[in-house]
N, C-alpha and C positions, 0 to 999 in steps of 0.2 A: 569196343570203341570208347565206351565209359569209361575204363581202367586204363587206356592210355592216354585221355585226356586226365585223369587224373594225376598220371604219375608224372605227364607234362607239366601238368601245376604247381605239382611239389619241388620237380626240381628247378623249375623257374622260382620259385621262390628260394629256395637253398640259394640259388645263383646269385637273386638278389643278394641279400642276407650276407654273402660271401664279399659278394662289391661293395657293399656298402663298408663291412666292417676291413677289406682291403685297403677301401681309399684311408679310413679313419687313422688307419696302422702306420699305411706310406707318409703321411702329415705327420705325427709323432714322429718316424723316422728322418723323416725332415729335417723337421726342428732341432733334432736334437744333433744331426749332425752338422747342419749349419751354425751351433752355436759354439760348436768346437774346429768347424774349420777354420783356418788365420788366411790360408791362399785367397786370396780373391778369384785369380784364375782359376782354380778347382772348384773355391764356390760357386763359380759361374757354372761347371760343368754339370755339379751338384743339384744345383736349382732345376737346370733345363730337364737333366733324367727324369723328378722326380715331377712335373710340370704334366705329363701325360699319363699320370696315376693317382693323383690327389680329386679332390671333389673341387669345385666352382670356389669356395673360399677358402680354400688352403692355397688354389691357385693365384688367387688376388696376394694372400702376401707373400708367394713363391717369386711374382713379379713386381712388385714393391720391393723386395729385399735385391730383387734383381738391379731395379734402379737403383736403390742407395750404394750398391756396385760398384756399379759404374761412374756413379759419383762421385764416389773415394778414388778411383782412374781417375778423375778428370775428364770422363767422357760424355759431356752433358747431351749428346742428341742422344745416346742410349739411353740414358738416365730417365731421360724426359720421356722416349717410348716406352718403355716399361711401365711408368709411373702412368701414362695414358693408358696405358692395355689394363691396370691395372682397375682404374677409373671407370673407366667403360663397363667392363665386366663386372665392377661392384653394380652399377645402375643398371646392367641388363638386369642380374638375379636379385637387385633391391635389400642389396647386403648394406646394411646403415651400415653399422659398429666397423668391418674393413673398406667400408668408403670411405670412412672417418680416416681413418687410418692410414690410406690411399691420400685423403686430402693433404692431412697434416704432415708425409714424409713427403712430399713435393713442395711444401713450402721450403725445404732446404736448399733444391737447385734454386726455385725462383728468386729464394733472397741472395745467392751466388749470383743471379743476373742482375739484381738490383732490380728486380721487377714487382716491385713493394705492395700496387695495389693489386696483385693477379694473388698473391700472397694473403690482402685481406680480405679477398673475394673470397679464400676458397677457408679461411679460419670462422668468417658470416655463415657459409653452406655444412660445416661441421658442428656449429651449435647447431645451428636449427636443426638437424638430424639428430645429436645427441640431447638433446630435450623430450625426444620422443622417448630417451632410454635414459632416465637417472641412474640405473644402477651400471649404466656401461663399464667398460674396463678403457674403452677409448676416450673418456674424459681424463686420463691419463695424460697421452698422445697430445689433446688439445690444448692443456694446461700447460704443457712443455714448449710446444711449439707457440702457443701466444706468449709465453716468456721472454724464448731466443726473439720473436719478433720486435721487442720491447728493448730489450737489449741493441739489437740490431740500433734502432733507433736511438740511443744511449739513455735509456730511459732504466736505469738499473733497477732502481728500487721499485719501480714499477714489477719487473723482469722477477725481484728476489721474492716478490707478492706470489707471481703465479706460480715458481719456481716450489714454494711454500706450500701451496696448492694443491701441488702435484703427488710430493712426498707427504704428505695426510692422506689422501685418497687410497695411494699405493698401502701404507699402512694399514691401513683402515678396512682394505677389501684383500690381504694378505699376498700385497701382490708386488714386494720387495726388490725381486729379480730384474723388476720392470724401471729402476727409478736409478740405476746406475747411472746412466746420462744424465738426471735432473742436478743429481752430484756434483758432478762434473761440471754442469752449465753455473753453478751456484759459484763453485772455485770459481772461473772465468770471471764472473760478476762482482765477486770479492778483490779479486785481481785488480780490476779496474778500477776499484774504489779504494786503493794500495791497503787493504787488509790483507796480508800475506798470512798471517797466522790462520784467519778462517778459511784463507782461500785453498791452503795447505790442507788445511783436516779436512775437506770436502772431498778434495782430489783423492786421499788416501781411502777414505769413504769409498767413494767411485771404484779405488782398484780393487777394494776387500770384493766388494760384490762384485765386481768382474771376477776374479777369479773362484770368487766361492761356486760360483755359475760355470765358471769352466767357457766364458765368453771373452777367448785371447784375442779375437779379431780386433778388438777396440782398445786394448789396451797401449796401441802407441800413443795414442791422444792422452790419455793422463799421465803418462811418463813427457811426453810432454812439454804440459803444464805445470808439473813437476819439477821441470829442469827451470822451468820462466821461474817460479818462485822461489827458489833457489838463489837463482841468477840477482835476484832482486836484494836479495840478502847477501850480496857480493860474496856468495860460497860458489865461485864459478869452476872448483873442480866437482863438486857435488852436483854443481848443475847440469856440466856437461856429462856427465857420467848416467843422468836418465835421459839426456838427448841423445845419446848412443843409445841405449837401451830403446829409445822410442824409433830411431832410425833402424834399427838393427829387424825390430817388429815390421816396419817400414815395407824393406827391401823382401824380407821373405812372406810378406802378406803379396806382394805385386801391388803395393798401397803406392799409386805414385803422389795421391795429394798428401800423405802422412810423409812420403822423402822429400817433396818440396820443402814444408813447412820446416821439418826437423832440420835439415843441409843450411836452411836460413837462420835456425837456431844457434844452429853449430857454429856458425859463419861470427853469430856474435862473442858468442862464447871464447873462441880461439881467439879472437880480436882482441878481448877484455884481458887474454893471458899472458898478450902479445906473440900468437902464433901467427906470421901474419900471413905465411905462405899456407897454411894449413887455413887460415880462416877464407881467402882469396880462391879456394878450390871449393872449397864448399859454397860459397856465393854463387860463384858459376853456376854451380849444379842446380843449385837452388833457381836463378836466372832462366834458367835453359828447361826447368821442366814447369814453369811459368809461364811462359811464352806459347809451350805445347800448347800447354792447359786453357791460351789465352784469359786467364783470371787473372784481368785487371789488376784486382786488392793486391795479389801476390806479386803481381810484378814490381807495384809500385815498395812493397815494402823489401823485396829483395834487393832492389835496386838503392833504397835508402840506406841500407844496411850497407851495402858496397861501396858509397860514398861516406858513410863515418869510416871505413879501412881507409879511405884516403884521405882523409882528414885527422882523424886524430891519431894514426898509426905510421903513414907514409907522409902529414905534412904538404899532403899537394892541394891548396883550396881548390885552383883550378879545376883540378878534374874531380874532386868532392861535390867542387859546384852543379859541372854538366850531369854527374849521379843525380844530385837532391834534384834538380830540376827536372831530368826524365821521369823520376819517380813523382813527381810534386803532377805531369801532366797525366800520370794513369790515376793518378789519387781523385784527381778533380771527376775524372768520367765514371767512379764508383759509386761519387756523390756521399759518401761516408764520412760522418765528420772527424771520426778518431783516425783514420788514414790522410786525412787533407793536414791534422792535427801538428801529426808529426813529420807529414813533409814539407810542412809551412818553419817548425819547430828547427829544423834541418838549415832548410835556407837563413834562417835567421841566424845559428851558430856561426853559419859560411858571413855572411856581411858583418857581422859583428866583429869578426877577426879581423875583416877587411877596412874596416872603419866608412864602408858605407850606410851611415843615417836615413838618406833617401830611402833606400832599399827597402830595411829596418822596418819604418815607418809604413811603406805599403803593407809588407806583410802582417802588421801589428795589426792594421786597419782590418785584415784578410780573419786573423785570428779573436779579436774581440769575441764576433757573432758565435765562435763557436764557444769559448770559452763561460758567456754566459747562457746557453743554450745545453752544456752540457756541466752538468752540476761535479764537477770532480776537483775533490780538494788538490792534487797533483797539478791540473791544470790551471787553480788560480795561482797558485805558485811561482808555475814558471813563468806567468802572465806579468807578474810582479818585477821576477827577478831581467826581464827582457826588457820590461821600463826601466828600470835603474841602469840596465848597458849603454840602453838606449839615448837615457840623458846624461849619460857621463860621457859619450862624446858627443854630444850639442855642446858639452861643457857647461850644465847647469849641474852643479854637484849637491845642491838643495835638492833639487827634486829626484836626484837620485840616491840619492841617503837615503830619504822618504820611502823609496821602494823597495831599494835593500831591505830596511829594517822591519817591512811588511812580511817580505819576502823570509828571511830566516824568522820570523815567528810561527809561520805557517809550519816551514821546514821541522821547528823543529816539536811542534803540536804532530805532524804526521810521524816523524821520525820515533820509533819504540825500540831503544837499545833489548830488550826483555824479549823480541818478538824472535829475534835469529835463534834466542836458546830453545824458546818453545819450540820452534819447527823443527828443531835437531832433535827434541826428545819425542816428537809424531812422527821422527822418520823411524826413531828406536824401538816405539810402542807400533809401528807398525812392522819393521823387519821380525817382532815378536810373534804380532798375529798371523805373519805370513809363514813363519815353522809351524803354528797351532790350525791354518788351514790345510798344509798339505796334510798333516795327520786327518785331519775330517775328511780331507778330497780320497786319503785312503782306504778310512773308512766305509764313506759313501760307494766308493767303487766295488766295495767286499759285498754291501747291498744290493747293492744294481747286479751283481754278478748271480746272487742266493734269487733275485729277482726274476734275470733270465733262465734259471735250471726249472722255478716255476712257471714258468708260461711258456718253456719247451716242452713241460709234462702237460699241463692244460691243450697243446695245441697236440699232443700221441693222442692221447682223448679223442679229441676231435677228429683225427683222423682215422682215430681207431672206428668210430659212430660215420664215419663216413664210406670203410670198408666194407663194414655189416648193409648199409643200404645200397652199395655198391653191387653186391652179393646177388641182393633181391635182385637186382635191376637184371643181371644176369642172368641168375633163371627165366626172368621175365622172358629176357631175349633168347634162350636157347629153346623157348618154347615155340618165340616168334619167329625162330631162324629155321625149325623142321616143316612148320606150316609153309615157311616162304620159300624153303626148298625143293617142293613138288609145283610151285607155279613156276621156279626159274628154269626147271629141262624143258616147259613150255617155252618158256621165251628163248631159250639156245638158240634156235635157226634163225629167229628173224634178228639176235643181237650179233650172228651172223653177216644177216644183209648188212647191217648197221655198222660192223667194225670193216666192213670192204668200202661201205660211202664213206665213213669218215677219211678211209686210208688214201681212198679216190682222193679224197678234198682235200685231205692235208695234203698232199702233193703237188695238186695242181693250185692249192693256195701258196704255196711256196714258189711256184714259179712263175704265178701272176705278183707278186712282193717281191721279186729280186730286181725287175726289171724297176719299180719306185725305187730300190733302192741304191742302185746306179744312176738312176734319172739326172742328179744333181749336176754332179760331175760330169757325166755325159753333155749335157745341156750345155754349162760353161765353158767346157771345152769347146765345143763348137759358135758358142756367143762370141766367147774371146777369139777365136779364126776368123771372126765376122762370115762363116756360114748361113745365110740364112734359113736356104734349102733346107739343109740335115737338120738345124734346130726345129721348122715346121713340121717336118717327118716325123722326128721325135716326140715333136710333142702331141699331134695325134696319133703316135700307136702308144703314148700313156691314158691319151683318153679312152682311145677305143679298149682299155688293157684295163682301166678304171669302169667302163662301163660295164664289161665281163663281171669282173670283181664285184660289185653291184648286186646285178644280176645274180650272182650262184648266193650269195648272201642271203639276198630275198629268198630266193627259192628252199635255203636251208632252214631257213626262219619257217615258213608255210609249211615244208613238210615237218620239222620237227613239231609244230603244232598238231597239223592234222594226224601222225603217229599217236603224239600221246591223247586224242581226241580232245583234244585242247580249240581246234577251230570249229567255230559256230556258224552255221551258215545264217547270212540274212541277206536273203532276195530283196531286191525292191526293183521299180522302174527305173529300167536306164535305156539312152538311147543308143543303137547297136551303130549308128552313124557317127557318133558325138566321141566316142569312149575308144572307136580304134582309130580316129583319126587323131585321137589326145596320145594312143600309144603307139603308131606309127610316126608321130610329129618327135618323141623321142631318138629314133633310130637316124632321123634324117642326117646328120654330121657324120655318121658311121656308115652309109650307104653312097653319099657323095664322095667318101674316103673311098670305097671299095670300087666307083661308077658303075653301080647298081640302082637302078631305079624300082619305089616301091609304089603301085598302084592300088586305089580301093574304089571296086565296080560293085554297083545294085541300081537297082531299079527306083524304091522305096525306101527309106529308112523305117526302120522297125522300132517298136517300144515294147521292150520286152522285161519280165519279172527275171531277174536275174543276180545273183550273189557279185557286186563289184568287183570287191579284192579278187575273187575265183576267178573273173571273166579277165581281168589283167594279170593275172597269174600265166592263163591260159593263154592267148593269143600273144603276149609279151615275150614268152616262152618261142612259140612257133614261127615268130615274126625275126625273134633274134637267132634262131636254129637255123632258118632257111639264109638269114645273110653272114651269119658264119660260113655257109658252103657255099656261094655265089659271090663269082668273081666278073665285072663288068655284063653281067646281064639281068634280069626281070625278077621282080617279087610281084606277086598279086594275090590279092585279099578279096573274095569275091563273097557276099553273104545275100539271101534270100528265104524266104518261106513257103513251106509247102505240106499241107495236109495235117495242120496243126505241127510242124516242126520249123525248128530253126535251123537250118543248113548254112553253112558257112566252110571256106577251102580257101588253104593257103598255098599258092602253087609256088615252086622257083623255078630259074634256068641254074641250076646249080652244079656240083659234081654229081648229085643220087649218089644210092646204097644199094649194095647188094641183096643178094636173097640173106645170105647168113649172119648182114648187118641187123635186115628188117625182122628175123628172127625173135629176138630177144631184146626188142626197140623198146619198149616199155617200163622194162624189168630193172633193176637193179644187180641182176647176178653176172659175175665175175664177163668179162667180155675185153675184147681188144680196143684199147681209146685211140681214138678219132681226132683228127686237128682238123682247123679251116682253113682255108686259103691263104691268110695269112698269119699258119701257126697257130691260130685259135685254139687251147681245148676245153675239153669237157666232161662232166661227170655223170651225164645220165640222169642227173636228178631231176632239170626240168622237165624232160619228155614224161618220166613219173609220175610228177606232181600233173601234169595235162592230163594224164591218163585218169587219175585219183578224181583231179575235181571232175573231168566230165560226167566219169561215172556216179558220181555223187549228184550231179542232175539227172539222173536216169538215162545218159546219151551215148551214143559211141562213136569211136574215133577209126578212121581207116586211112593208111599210108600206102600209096602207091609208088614207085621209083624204079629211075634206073641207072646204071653208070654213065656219066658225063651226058645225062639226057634231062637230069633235076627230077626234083621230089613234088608228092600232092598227098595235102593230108585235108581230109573229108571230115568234118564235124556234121553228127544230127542229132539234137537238142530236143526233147520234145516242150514245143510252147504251154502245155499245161503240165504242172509238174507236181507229186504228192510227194516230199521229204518227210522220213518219220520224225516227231518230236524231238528224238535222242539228238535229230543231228541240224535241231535249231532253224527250222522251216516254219512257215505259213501255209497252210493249205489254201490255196487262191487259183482260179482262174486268170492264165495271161493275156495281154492281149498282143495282138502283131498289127 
C-alpha cells in the first residue's frame, strides 16, 4: 500500500510538472502566432483554441487581444466583453501587472465612445496598482494610453511628454518590440502640429519595428499615416500608393475599421487628382461601413470629405452644403474639438462662396473657443485668413488686409520648402532598411529553425526518461495484474448476476425513455385537437412512467451501494405510523390512476430502532410491486408486535404469481419478466434489495400468492437487533 501511494505521488507530481510547463509552452505558442497572424478572423479562432490551455494570465491577455479584435471590426459590445472578462479575471487571481493592462487597452473603446471620465477612472486604478510595481513592464501600457488620452483632448505636447515616457522605459528595461505604437502615436501628434518631417521619421520608425517583429497585423495603420503625410506634401501619387497598401492590409486582415478609414483616405486622394468617380465610390464605402460601425467621428469625417467632391470637384454648393452640415451634426455629438474644427471649417468654405456674412459670423463665433483652446499654429492660420473673407465682403477692406497679412505670415513661418525633400530621402533610407530587414528576417528564421531541431532533441530526451519510468510502472502492474487475476475467477459469477441486471436495466430503461421522448409531440398534437381527455391520459401514464423511472434509479443507487459494501447502516428511532403514511402518501396519484385503494391498519403505532433509508427502501418497494399488479382493487399494509418482533404484511387483491414465478422471487438470476396491468415493468431488483436489507436486520421475509387471487408478503423484524460493527450498527435495545 506504501509503494503505491508512493508511486501515486510521483506521478502526480510528473502530472503537475507537465501542466505546468504545458500551459507555459501553449502561451509562447500564442504569442508568437498571434503576432504573425494579419486575419482578424483567424485570430479570433486562434485566441479562443488556445483560451482553454493557457494558465489564468496568459488568458487575461488571450481576452484583451480578443477585445482589441473586435475593436478593429467595429464591434464594440464584443470588444467591451472581452475587455470585461478580461477585468474580472485579472481581480479574481489579483494579477496587477495584466489588470493594468486590461485597464489601459479598454481606455481605447471608451475613448471611441467618448466616455472620457470611465477613461480616467480606470488610467487613477492603473497607477495606483502600478506603484506597487516600479519595475513593471505595464508602465509601458500606462504611459501610452495617458498620452493618446491627452491627445484625445488636443493637449499634444502634453500627449509628446508621456509619449517620451514611454520610449525611455522601453529602452531602458530592453523592451523595444513593445513601443512600436508609441511610434506611431508620436507621427499622429507631429501631424497635428503640421511637422511632417518628424511626423514621417516616427511612422517609418513604427514600420521598422513592425516588421522587424514580424507584427503585420498593425501595419495598415502606419501606411496609413504614411499616405496623410504624404498627402500633406501634395506628393498625392505617393500618397495614395500607401493608402492602397494600407487598404489592401485592410481588406485581407477582415480590419473593417482600417477599410473605413483607408476608403475615406482614398476618397481624398482621388479627389485631389481629380478622379472624381473613383474618389465618389470610395466615399460610399467609407460612408456605409461608418454607419455599421455607428462611429460617429467616422461618419461625420466621411461625410465631410463627400461634401469637398461636391464642392470643389462637381461645383454643386448646395449639396456640399447638405454634406458639411450632416457631417457638422455627428461632429457635435463626438464633442471632439478637431472633428467640430473642420466641419465648422467646411461650412464656412460653403458661405463664403455664397457671400453669406451672417452665416460666416455665426460660425466664426462657433470656431474662436476652439481655436484658442487648441494651441495649433494651422489653426490660427486659418482663423486669420477666414477674418479677412469675412470682411472683404462686409466690404471693410482695412480690416481685411489686416488679416491677410497675418494670415500669409503664419503661412509662410509654417510652410518649409526643404521639408518634402527630407521625407522623400526617409522614404529612400527607409526602402534601404527594409531590403537589410528581410536579410535579418532570413537570417533570424535559419535560428529559430537550428532552435527548433534543439528543443525537438531536449523534448526525445524527455520522452525517452519518460519511457524508462514508464517501464517500471509496468512491471509494477504485471505484478499487480497476476495478484489481481486469482481474485477476478472469484468475482466471474457474481459479474455474472451483474451483466444480466445491468442488461435487464438497460432495456427496460430504454423503454421507460422513449415514451419521454415522444411525449412532446404526442401531447401538442392532441393540445392542438383541443383533446382534453387524451392530453390527461397522457400526461399521467408520464407520470406514472416517471414515477417507475424514479423508483428503479433509487433502487440501483442502494444496491450498487450495498454490493460494493458501500451502505452504512444507521438505526435510530423512527415512528413505524409516521414513515409509511409519508411513503404511501407518495403512491396516492398512482393508485387513484389505477382505482386501487391503499389502506394502513394497527392497533398502536410503534417506535422502533430502525435504519430509515432501508425501511423506505423496503416498504417503497412492496407498496409499489403490489400496485403495479392491482387493477381497481385493495392494497393493505397491516403492522403490529409480537414477542419482541416487528411484524408487518403487505397484502393486495392483485393478479398473484405462480409457483414458478415465486420460485426465484428474490434472486437476480435469469427469469421471465413480468408487466403490470398497465404494461408496467420490471427488473427484479427491488424485491432484491427487500430481501438484502431485511436480512441485514436479522428478519425474514415470506410471500404467499396466487393467480388472479393477489399476493401477501409477511415481514418479522426482531425488535432488539445486534448488527456487527462492519456493517455500521449500534448495539441497543429497542423499544415498541
Amino acid at each position: 500500500m506504501t509503494t503505491q501511494k508512493l508511486l501515486y505521488l510521483f506521478l502526480l507530481l510528473i502530472g503537475i510538472a507537465t501542466q505546468a510547463q504545458t500551459e507555459t509552452e501553449y502561451c509562447k505558442q500564442w504569442q508568437k502566432k498571434t503576432d504573425s497572424i494579419s486575419d482578424l478572423n483567424k485570430s479570433i479562432l486562434n485566441d479562443k483554441f488556445y483560451l482553454s490551455k493557457v494558465d489564468n494570465k496568459c488568458k487575461i491577455r488571450i481576452y484583451i487581444n480578443l477585445g482589441s479584435i473586435y475593436l478593429n471590426k467595429v464591434k464594440i459590445d464584443s470588444a467591451l466583453y472581452y475587455m470585461d472578462t478580461a477585468i474580472a479575471l485579472g481581480q479574481k487571481i489579483r494579477a496587477d501587472e495584466e489588470l493594468v493592462f486590461a485597464y489601459t487597452e479598454k481606455t481605447n473603446i471608451l475613448i471611441a465612445l467618448n466616455r472620457y471620465s470611465e477613461v480616467e477612472d480606470l488610467l487613477k486604478k492603473s497607477r495606483t496598482l502600478l506603484e506597487k510595481h516600479p519595475e513593471s513592464q505595464s508602465w509601458l501600457h500606462y504611459y501610452d494610453k495617458r498620452g493618446y488620452m491627452e491627445y484625445v483632448k488636443s493637449e499634444y505636447y502634453k500627449a509628446l511628454a508621456y509619449m517620451d515616457s514611454t520610449i525611455i522605459i522601453a529602452k531602458q528595461r530592453d523592451l523595444t518590440k513593445e513601443i512600436h505604437q508609441t511610434y506611431e502615436h508620436k507621427g499622429v501628434l507631429y501631424m497635428r502640429l503640421s511637422e511632417h518631417e518628424k511626423a514621417a521619421e516616427n511612422f517609418f520608425k513604427s514600420l521598422e519595428y513592425k516588421q522587424e517583429n514580424n507584427l503585420i497585423r498593425d501595419l495598415s495603420s502606419t501606411y496609413r499615416y504614411l499616405g496623410s503625410c504624404f498627402f500633406k506634401l501634395k506628393q498625392y501619387e505617393t500618397a495614395k500608393k500607401y493608402i492602397v497598401k494600407a487598404l489592401e492590409f485592410g481588406k485581407s486582415n477582415n480590419n473593417n475599421f482600417a477599410m473605413m478609414i483607408s476608403y475615406k483616405h482614398l476618397a481624398t486622394y482621388n479627389r485631389f487628382m481629380n478622379l472624381n468617380q473613383e474618389s465618389e465610390i470610395a466615399v460610399n464605402e467609407a460612408i456605409k461601413l461608418a454607419k455599421e460601425s455607428k462611429a460617429d467621428n467616422h461618419i461625420a469625417a466621411a461625410l465631410e470629405e463627400k461634401g469637398w467632391l461636391y464642392f470643389y470637384n462637381y461645383n454643386d454648393y448646395d449639396q456640399a452644403e447638405k454634406y458639411f452640415d450632416e457631417a457638422y451634426q455627428f461632429a457635435k455629438k463626438t464633442k471632439q474639438d478637431e472633428k467640430i474644427y473642420y466641419c465648422i471649417q467646411a461650412l464656412i468654405e460653403v458661405y463664403t462662396n455664397k457671400k453669406n456674412a451672417k452665416k460666416i459670423k455665426e460660425l466664426i463665433n462657433e470656431l474662436e473657443p476652439i481655436v484658442k483652446k487648441v494651441s495649433k499654429p494651422d489653426y490660427r492660420m486659418y482663423m486669420e485668413k477666414v477674418y479677412g473673407e469675412y470682411y472683404e465682403i462686409m466690404n471693410r477692406p482695412q480690416r481685411a488686409l489686416s488679416h491677410f497679412k497675418v494670415y500669409h505670415n503664419l503661412k509662410d513661418s509654417i510652410t518649409n520648402v526643404e521639408v518634402s525633400t527630407k521625407v522623400v530621402s526617409l522614404e529612400k533610407k527607409y526602402d534601404t532598411k527594409d531590403k537589410e530587414l528581410k536579410i535579418v528576417t532570413l537570417n533570424k528564421q535559419k535560428e529559430e529553425q537550428e532552435l527548433i531541431v534543439k528543443q525537438a532533441k531536449a523534448q526525445q530526451n524527455l520522452y525517452l526518461l519518460a519511457a524508462g519510468i514508464l517501464l517500471v510502472i509496468l512491471g509494477i502492474g504485471a505484478w499487480a495484474f497476476q495478484k489481481l487475476r486469482k481474485q477476478q475467477k472469484e468475482l466471474t459469477s457474481t459479474n455474472q448476476v451483474k451483466n444480466r441486471l445491468f442488461s435487464i436495466i438497460a432495456h427496460d430503461l430504454r423503454g421507460m425513455i422513449i415514451p419521454f421522448q415522444r411525449s412532446g409531440k404526442i401531447l401538442k398534437y392532441h393540445i392542438d385537437k383541443g383533446d382534453l381527455e387524451k392530453t390527461i391520459e397522457l400526461s399521467q401514464a408520464l407520470e406514472q412512467n416517471s414515477e417507475s423511472l424514479s423508483n428503479m434509479l433509487d433502487n440501483l443507487l442502494n444496491w450498487s451501494l450495498e454490493q460494493m459494501n458501500g451502505y452504512k447502516m444507521n438505526p435510530q428511532p423512527i415512528s413505524i405510523h409516521q414513515q409509511l403514511s409519508e411513503i404511501i402518501s407518495g403512491y396516492k396519484q398512482q393508485a387513484a390512476y389505477k382505482k386501487t385503494r391503499i389502506d394502513l391498519k394497527y392497533e398502536e403505532d410503534l417506535l422502533v430502532n430502525f435504519d430509515k433509508g432501508a425501511f423506505h427502501v423496503i416498504f417503497r418497494n412492496l407498496i409499489s410491486n403490489a400496485l403495479k399488479y392491482t387493477e381497481e382493487g385493495n392494497i393493505r399494509i397491516e403492522f403490529t408486535s409480537e414477542d419482541n418482533l416487528f411484524l408487518c404484511s403487505v397484502i393486495d387483491t392483485g393478479v398473484g404469481m405462480s409457483k414458478d414465478q415465486l420460485k426465484d422471487l428474490f434472486t437476480l438470476e435469469e427469469k421471465k419478466p413480468t408487466t403490470g396491468t398497465r404494461g408496467e415493468k420490471g427488473t427484479g431488483l427491488g424485491l432484491n434489495l427487500v430481501y438484502r436489507f431485511v436480512k441485514m436486520h436479522k428478519g425474514t421475509i415470506h410471500v404467499s400468492s396466487g393467480k388472479r387471487i393477489g399476493t401477501r408478503f409477511d415481514l418479522r423484524i426482531p425488535i432488539t437487533i445486534s448488527l456487527t460493527k462492519e456493517e455500521g450498527a449500534i448495539s441497543k435495545p429497542l423499544s415498541a
